[in-house]
C-alpha positions in Angstrom: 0.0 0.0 0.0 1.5 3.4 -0.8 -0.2 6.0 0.9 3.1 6.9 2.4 5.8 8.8 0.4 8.2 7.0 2.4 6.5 3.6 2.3 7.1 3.1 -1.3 11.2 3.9 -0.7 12.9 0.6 -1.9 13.9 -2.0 0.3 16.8 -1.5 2.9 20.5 -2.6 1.5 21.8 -5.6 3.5 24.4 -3.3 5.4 23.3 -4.6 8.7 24.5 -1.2 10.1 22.4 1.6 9.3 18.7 1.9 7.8 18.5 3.4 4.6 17.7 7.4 5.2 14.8 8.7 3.5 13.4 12.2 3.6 10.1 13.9 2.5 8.5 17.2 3.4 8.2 18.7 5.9 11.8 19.2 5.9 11.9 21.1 9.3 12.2 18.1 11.8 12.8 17.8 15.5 16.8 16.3 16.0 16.5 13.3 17.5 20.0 12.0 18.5 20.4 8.0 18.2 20.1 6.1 21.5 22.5 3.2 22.5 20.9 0.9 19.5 21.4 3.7 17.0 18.6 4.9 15.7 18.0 5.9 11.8 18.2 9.5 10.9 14.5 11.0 11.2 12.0 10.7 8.1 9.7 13.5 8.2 6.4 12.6 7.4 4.1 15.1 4.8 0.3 15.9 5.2 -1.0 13.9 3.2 -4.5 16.3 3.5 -4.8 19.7 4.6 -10.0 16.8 36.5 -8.4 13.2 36.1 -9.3 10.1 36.6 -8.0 8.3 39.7 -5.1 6.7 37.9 -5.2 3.0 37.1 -3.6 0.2 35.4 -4.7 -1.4 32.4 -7.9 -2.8 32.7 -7.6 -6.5 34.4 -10.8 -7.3 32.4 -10.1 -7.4 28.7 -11.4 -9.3 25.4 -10.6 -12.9 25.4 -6.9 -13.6 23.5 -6.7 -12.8 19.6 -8.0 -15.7 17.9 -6.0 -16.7 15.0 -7.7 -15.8 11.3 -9.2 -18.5 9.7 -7.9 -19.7 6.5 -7.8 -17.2 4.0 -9.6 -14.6 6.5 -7.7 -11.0 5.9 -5.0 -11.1 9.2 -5.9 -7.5 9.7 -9.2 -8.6 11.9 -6.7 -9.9 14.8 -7.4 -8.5 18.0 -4.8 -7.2 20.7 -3.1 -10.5 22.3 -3.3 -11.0 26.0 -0.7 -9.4 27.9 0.7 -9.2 31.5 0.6 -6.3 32.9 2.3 -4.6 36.1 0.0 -5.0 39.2 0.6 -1.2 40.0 0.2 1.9 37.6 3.5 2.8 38.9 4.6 6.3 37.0 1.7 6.3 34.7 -0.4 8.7 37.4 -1.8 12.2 36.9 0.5 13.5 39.4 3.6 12.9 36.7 1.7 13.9 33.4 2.1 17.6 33.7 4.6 18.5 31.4 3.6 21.7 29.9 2.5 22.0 26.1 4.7 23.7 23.7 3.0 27.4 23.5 2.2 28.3 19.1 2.8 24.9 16.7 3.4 21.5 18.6 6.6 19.7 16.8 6.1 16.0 17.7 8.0 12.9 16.8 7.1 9.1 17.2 9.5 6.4 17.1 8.3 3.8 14.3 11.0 0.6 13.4 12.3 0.0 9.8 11.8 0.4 6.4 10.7 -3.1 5.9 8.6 -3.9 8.9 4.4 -1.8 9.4 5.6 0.4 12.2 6.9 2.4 9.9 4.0 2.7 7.4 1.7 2.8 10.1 3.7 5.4 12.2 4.0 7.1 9.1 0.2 7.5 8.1 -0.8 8.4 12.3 2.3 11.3 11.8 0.8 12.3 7.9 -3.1 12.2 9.6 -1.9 14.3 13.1 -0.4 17.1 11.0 -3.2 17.3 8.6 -5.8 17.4 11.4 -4.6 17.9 14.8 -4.8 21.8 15.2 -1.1 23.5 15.5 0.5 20.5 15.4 3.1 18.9 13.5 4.2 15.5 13.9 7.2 13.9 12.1 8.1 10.2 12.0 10.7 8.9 12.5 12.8 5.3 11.0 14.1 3.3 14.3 15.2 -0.2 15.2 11.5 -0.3 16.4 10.5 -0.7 20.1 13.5 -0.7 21.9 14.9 2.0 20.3 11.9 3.6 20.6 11.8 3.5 24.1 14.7 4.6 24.6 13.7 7.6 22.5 10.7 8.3 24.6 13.2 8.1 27.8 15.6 10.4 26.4 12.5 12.8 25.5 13.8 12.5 21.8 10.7 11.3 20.8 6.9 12.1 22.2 5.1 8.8 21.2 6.3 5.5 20.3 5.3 2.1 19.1 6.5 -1.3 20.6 5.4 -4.9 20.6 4.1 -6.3 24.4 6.5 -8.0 25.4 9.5 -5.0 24.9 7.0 -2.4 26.8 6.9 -4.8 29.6 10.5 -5.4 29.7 11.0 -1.4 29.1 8.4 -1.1 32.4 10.6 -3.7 34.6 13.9 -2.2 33.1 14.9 -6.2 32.1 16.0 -7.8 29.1 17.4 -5.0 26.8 16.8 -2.1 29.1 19.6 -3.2 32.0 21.3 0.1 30.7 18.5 2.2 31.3 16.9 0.8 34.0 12.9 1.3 34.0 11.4 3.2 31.6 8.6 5.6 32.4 6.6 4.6 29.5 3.0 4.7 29.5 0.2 2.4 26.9 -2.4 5.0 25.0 -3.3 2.4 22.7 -3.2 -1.2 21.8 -3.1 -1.4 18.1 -2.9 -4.9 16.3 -1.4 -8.4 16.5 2.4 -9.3 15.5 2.8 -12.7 13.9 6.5 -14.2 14.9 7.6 -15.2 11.3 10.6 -17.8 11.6 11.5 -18.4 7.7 13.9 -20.7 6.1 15.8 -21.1 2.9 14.7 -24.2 1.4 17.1 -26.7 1.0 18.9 -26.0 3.6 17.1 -28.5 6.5 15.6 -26.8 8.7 12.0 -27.9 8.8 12.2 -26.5 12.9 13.5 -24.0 15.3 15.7 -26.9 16.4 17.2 -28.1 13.3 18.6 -24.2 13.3 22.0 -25.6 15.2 25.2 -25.2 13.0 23.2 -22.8 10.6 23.6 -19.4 10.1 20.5 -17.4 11.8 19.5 -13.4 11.4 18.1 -12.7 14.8 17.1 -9.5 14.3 18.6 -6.1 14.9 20.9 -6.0 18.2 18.9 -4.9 20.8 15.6 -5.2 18.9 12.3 -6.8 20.6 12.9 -9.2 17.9 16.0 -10.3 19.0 14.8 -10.9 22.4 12.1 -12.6 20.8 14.4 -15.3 18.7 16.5 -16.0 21.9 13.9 -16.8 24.1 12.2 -19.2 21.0 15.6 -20.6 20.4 16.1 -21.4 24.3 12.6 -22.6 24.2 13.7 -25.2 21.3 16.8 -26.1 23.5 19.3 -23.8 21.7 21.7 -22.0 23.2 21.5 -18.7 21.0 25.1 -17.5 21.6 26.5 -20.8 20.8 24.6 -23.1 18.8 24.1 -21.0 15.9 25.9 -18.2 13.6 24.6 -15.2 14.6 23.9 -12.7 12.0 21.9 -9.2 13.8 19.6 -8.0 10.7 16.8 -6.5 10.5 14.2 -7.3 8.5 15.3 -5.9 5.5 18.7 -6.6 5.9 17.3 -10.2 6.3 15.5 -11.0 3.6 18.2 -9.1 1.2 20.7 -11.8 2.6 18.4 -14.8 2.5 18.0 -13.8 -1.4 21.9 -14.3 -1.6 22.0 -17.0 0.3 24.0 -15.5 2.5 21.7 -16.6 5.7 19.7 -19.9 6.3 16.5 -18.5 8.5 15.7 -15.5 10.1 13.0 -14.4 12.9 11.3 -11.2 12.5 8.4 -9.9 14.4 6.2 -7.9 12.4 2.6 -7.6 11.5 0.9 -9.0 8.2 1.3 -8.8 5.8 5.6 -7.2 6.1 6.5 -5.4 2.9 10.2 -7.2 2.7 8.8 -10.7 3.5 6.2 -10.0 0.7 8.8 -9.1 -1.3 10.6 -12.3 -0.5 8.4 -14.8 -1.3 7.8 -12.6 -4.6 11.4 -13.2 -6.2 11.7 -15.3 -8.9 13.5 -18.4 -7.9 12.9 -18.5 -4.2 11.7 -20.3 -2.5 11.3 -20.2 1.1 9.5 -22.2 4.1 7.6 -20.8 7.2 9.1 -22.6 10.6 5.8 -23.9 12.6 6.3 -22.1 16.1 3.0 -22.4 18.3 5.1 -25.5 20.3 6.9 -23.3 22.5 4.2 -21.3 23.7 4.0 -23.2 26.9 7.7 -22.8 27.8 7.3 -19.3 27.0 4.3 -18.1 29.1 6.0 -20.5 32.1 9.1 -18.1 32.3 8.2 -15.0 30.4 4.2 -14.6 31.2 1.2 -14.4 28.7 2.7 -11.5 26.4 2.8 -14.6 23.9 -0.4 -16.1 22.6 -1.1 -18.5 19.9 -1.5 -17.2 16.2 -1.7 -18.7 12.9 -0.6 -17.3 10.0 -3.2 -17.8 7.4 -2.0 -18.9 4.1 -3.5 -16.3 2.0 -0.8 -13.7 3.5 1.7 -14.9 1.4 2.1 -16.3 -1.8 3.6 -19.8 -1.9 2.0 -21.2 1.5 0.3 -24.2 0.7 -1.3 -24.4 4.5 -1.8 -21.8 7.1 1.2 -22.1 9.8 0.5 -22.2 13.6 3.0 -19.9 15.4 3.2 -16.7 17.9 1.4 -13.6 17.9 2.4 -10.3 20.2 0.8 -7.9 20.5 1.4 -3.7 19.4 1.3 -0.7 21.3 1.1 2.9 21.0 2.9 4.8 24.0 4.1 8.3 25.7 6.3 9.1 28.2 4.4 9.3 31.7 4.7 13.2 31.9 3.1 14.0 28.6 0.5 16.2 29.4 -2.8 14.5 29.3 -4.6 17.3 27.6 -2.0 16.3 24.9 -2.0 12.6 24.7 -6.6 13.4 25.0 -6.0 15.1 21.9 -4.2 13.0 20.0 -6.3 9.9 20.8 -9.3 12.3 19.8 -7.4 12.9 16.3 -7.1 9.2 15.7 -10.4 8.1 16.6 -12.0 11.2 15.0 -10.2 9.9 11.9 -10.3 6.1 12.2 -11.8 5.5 8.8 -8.7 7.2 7.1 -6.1 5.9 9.5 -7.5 2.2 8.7 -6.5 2.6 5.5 -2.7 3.2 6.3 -2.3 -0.4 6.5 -3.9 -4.0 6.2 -3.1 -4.6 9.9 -4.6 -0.6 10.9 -8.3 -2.2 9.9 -8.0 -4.0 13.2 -7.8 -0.2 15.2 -10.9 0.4 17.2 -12.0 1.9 20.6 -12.6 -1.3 22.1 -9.5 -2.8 20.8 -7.6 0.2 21.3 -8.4 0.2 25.1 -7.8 -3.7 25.9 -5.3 -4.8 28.6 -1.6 -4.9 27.9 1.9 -5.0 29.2 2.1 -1.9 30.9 -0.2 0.7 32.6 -2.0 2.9 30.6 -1.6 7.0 31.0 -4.1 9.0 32.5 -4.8 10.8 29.7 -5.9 7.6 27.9 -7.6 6.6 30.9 -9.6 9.8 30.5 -10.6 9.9 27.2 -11.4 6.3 26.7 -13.7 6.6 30.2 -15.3 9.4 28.2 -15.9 7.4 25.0 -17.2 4.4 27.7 -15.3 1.7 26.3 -12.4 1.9 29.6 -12.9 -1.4 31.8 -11.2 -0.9 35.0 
């Protein structure tokens, strides 16, 4: 879909370094320096059209896990998987979102992942539809290594709102996993947005028919410090892997991934992503490749046991992709939308009010943005919700404490 400028930019080159820069008007954008995962210069993203709540965590009563699409169904209609969240609100209170609005035209930036992946699209489209509509306000968005980078971002107040998969923003919340560095990070849920499918593909040929037949190969993990790289080590401990040891470890990112499985250069990769994902599309799409998706629903158990209920059960359906001749039973995760606790909530109000005001046109960003509704939007996740969001979706009465 090309309702981006930027989305239509070709694929990312296989450097496994830097994301490609791209650049579209408006050219004035807010610096955003790189965090410790170094983060892609900023994309600016174009128009495409000219008293508080007593604060809370996410609701503990939300709609039952996303249930997988049925065969051929469009993998857009998933809902938010279920998440663990934090049995406090912890920062996420009225008492921290006070920080005062920027006086004349707002210059906002949110954190969206690469080139090849839908945060970027869909970060893209909220950025193009928040200029065009949001009174005074500009928002540009920005190309990331995707939610850890993005979080980092947000705790550096380089960037006002981000997007992250569950299991990172709970990790960001408890300052585990990739966070050590920065300890917890004051990052607060304003929306959940769609379901992430864990693709785990092969070359074929090459034997690896499952996660465990991955030992001795050569394996793209994702990019270093990305939630899918925290993703592919706990599925390749799950499979009894050691993932420092047992495999060649190559730190891609999507992009970077499929331009080295197309010379050969890599046997599988993981990538976390929603569906369909522009460079696994393009993938499957070259002539003379051919590729296999890695069944991955078996480790579910071993994953919820030591990592909670961020991962649910998802099948991909095999009208996502050309070439599958069956749909394939993995993992979803679920997406988020987030702000740093101390964003003003008459802010983070309006921009919720912007979206929803606006859903029919920001459903057509993306495939997976069809999914994006108030009910949806306000489900339990990982982390506590801010009071802003809290607010407005008590207003719209859709908020389930």
């Amino acid at each position: 879909m090309c309702l981006l400028l930027v989305a239509c930019q070709p694929a990312a080159t296989p450097s496994p370094t830097a994301a490609p820069k791209t650049e579209a008007k408006p050219a004035e954008t807010k610096p955003a320096a790189s965090p410790a995962t170094a983060a892609s210069p900023a994309v600016a993203a174009s128009p495409a059209t000219a008293a508080s709540p007593a604060a809370a965590a996410s609701p503990a009563a939300s709609p039952s896990p996303a249930a997988s699409p049925a065969a051929g169904a469009a993998p857009a209609a998933s809902k938010p998987a279920a998440a663990s969240a934090p049995p406090d609100p912890g920062p996420c209170v009225a008492a921290n979102a006070t920080k005062p609005r920027e006086s004349g035209k707002a210059r906002l930036v949110i954190g969206t992942g690469g080139t090849g992946g839908v945060f970027f699209p869909y970060g893209g489209g909220l950025a193009r539809i928040i200029t065009a509509k949001m009174p005074n306000t500009e928002m540009t968005a920005e190309v990331t290594g995707g939610s850890v980078d993005n979080f980092k971002l947000i705790h550096a107040e380089e960037a006002d709102v981000g997007m992250s998969t569950a299991d990172s923003a709970y990790d960001a919340f408890m300052g585990t996993g990739a966070y050590k560095d920065t300890g917890k990070i004051a990052g607060c849920a304003i929306a959940n947005l769609y379901v992430s499918f864990v693709h785990v593909v092969a070359l074929d040929g090459v034997g690896i028919n499952s996660v465990e037949d991955m030992k001795g190969k050569r394996i793209s993990v994702g990019s270093a410090g990305s939630s899918t790289e925290g993703a592919a080590d706990r599925i390749l401990e799950a499979a009894g892997l050691n993932p420092r040891t047992d495999i060649t470890r190559d730190s891609l990112s999507v992009a970077e991934s499929v331009a080295a499985m197309k010379d050969r250069k890599i046997d599988a990769f993981f990538w976390i992503g929603g569906l369909p994902t522009a460079a696994v599309t393009d993938l499957v799409t070259t002539p003379n490749m051919k590729v296999k998706f890695i069944k991955a629903d078996q480790y579910i158990p071993k994953l919820v046991e030591k990592y909670g209920p961020q991962y649910d059960a998802f099948t991909l359906p095999r009208a996502t992709y050309a070439g599958l001749d069956a749909d394939v039973p993995g993992i979803g995760i679920g997406n988020i939308l987030f702000v740093n606790a101390n964003m003003n909530e008459g802010l983070v109000g309006d921009l919720l009010k912007t979206i929803f005001d606006n859903l029919g046109e920001v459903q057509q960003i993306h495939p997976e943005a069809k999914s994006l509704t108030l009910e949806t939007a306000a489900s339990r996740t990982s982390i506590p919700f801010h009071p802003g969001a809290i607010k407005f979706y008590q207003e719209k009465g859709v908020w389930k404490p």
